[in-house]
C-alpha positions as semicolon CSV with decimal commas, in nm:
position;residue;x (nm);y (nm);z (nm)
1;X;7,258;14,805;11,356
2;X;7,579;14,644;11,488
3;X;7,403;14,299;11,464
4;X;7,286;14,376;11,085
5;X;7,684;14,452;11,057
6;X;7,825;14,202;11,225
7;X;7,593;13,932;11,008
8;X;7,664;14,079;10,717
9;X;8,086;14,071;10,799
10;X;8,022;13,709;10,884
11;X;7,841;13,651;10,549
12;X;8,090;13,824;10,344
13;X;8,353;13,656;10,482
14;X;8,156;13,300;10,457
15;X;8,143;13,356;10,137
16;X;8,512;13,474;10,063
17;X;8,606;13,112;10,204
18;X;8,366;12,910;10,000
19;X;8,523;13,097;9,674
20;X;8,872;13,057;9,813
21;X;8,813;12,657;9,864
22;X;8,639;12,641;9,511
23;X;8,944;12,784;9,386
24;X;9,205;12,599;9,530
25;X;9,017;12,292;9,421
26;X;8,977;12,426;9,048
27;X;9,343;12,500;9,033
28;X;9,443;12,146;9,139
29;X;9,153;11,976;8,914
30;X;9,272;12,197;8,645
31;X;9,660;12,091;8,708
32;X;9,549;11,707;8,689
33;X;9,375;11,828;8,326
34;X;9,655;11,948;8,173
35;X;9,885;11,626;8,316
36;X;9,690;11,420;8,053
37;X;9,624;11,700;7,777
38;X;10,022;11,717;7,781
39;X;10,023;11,289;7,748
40;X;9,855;11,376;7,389
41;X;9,694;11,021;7,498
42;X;9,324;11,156;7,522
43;X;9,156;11,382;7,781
44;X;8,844;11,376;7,922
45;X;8,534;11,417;7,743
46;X;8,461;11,790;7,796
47;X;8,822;11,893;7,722
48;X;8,792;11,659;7,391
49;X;8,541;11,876;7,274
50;X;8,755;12,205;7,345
51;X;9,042;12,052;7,168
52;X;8,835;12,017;6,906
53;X;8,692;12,335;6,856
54;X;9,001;12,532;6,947
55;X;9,200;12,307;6,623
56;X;8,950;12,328;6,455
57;X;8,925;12,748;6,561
58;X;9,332;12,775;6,442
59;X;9,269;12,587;6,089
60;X;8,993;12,876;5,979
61;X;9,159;13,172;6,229
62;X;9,530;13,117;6,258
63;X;9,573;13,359;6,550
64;X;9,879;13,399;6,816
65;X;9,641;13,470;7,092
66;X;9,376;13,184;7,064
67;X;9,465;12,860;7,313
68;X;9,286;12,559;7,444
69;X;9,260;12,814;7,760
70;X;9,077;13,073;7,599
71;X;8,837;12,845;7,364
72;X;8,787;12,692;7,719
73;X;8,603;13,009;7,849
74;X;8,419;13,118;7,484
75;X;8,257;12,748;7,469
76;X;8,191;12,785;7,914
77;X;8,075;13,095;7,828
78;X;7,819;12,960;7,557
79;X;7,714;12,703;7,831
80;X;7,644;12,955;8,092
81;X;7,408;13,203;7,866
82;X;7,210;12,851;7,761
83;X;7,151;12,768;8,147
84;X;7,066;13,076;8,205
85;X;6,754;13,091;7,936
86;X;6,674;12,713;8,087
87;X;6,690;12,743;8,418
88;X;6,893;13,047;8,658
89;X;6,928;12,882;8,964
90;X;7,127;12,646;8,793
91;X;7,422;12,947;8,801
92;X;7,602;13,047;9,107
93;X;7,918;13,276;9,143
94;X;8,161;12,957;9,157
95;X;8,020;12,849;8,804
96;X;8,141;13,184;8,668
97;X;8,494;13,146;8,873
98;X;8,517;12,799;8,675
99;X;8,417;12,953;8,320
100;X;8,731;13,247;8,413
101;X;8,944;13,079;8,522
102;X;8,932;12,697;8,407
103;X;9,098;12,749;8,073
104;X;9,357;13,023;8,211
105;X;9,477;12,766;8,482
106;X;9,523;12,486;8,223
107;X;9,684;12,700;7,993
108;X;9,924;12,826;8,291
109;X;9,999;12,472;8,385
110;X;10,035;12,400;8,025
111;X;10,332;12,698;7,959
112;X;10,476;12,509;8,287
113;X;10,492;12,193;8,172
114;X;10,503;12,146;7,812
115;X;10,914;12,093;7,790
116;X;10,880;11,862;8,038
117;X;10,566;11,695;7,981
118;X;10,473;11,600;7,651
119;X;10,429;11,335;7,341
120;X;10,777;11,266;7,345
121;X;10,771;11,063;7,674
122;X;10,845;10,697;7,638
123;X;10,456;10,546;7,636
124;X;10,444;10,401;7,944
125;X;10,529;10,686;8,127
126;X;10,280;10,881;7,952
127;X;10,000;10,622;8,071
128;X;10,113;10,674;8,432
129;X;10,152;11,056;8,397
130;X;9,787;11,054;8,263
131;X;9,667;10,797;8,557
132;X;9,799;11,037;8,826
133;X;9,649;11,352;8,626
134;X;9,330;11,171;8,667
135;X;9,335;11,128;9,014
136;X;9,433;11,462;9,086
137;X;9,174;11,611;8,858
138;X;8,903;11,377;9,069
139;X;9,056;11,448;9,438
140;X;9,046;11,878;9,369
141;X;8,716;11,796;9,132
142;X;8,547;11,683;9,479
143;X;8,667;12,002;9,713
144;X;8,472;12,247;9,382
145;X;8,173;12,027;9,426
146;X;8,206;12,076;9,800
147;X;8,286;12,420;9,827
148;X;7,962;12,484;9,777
149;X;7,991;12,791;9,563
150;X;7,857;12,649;9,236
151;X;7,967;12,384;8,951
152;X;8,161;12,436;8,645
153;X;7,932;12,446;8,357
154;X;8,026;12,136;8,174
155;X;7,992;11,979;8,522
156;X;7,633;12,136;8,486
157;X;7,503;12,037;8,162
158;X;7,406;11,653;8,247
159;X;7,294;11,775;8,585
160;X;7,001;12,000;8,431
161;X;6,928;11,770;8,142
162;X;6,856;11,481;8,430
163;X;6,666;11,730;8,635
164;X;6,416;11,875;8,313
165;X;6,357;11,512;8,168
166;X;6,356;11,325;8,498
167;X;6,608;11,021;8,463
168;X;6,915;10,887;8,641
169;X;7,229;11,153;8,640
170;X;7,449;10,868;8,590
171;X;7,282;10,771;8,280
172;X;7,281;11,102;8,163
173;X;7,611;11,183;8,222
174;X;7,790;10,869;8,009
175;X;7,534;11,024;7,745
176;X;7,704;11,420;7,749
177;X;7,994;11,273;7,762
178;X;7,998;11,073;7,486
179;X;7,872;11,336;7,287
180;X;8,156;11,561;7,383
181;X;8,363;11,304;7,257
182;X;8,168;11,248;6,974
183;X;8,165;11,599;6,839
184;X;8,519;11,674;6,955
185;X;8,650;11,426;6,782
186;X;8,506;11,522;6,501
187;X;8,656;11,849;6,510
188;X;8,968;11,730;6,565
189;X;8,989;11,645;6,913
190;X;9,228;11,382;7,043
191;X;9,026;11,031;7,168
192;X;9,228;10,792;7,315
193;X;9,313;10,541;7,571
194;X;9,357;10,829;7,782
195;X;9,010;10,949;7,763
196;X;8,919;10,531;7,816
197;X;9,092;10,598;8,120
198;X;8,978;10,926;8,246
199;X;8,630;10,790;8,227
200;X;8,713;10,454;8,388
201;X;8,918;10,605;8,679
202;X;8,741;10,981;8,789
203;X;8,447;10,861;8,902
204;X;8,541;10,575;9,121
205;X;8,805;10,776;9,300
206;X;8,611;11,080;9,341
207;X;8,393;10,867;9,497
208;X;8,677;10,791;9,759
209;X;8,757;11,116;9,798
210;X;8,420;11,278;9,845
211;X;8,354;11,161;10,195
212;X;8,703;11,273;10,273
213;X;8,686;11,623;10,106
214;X;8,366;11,644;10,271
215;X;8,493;11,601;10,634
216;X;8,791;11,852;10,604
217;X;8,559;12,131;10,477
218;X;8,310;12,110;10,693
219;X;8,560;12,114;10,912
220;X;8,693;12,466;10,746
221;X;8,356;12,633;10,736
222;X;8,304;12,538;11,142
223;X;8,597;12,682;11,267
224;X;8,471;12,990;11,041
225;X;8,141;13,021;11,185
226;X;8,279;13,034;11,564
């Protein structure tokens, strides 16, 4: 009995720490999204596509109480009942804790920011603003993925599309993504050289962070386990 306890204390509190480092690395992704959102130079593609259904959301339903943070969640939300019909496994508790509380963070960050950070920026510092958002967003992007307590759901989509029709992720993910754009943009979601950038500059640095993430978590979740 006091070993069934003390496992599950151990797994409770495993657990509390894998949600606490998914959520410190949301928070800081979701701080580099709303550096470029506030450029008005482009985002990246996913948040294209939010833009564009939240504008397109305040043209038919002009209401005080809709943002970008809260058409964040609904369209999430949509994301996460699809996955769940294709494929449960897919869902974990940290892919709900990034539907929650994605769009609430930006939309925090964005009340924060937006006399400080904004359109009316000379352009140049606008482009560097956006650069540094999109490091940021990769660097805390890499500690969600290796928390290990789930994926955000746009994060998700290309993963189970490459998984169910068996081709290359990478391929598959310049394919959502363009359709994100695509469709956002036809809503009324801003494209620019921001979003040129976003997808230019994300992937190679996460790629440089990983490895490093990696290493410092691990290290996290040893000392736990002792």
């Amino acid at each position: 009995m006091q070993l069934t306890k003390t496992i599950t204390k151990n797994s409770i509190r495993s657990l509390l720490l894998h949600i606490l480092v998914l959520m410190v690395g949301l928070t800081i992704a979701h701080f580099g999204v709303t550096l470029f959102i506030q450029t008005n130079l482009g985002s990246d593609p996913y948040n294209v596509f939010v833009q564009g259904i939240y504008r397109s959301l305040q043209d038919l339903f002009p209401l005080s109480f809709l943002t970008h943070g809260y058409t964040h969640i609904f369209i999430s939300f949509i994301v996460i009942l699809i996955l769940l019909v294709v494929n449960r496994s897919y869902i974990k508790i940290g892919t709900v804790l990034c539907m929650l509380f994605g769009g609430p963070i930006i939309d925090m960050f964005t009340f924060i920011l937006k006399d400080y950070i904004n359109e009316t920026l000379p352009y140049i510092v606008r482009l560097i603003v956006l650069s540094v958002g999109c490091i940021i967003l990769a660097f805390g992007m890499t500690i969600v993925i290796k928390s290990e307590a789930g994926t955000g759901p746009n994060d998700l989509v290309a993963l189970v599309i490459s998984d169910k029709i068996h081709k290359k992720f990478s391929l598959i993910r310049i394919i959502v993504d363009f359709t994100f754009v695509a469709v956002g943009g036809m809503f009324g979601g801003i494209f620019g050289i921001g979003t040129v950038i976003c997808a230019f500059l994300v992937g190679p640095v996460a790629g440089i962070f990983l490895p490093i993430n990696e290493r410092l978590i691990n290290k996290i979740y040893s000392r736990n386990q002792q």
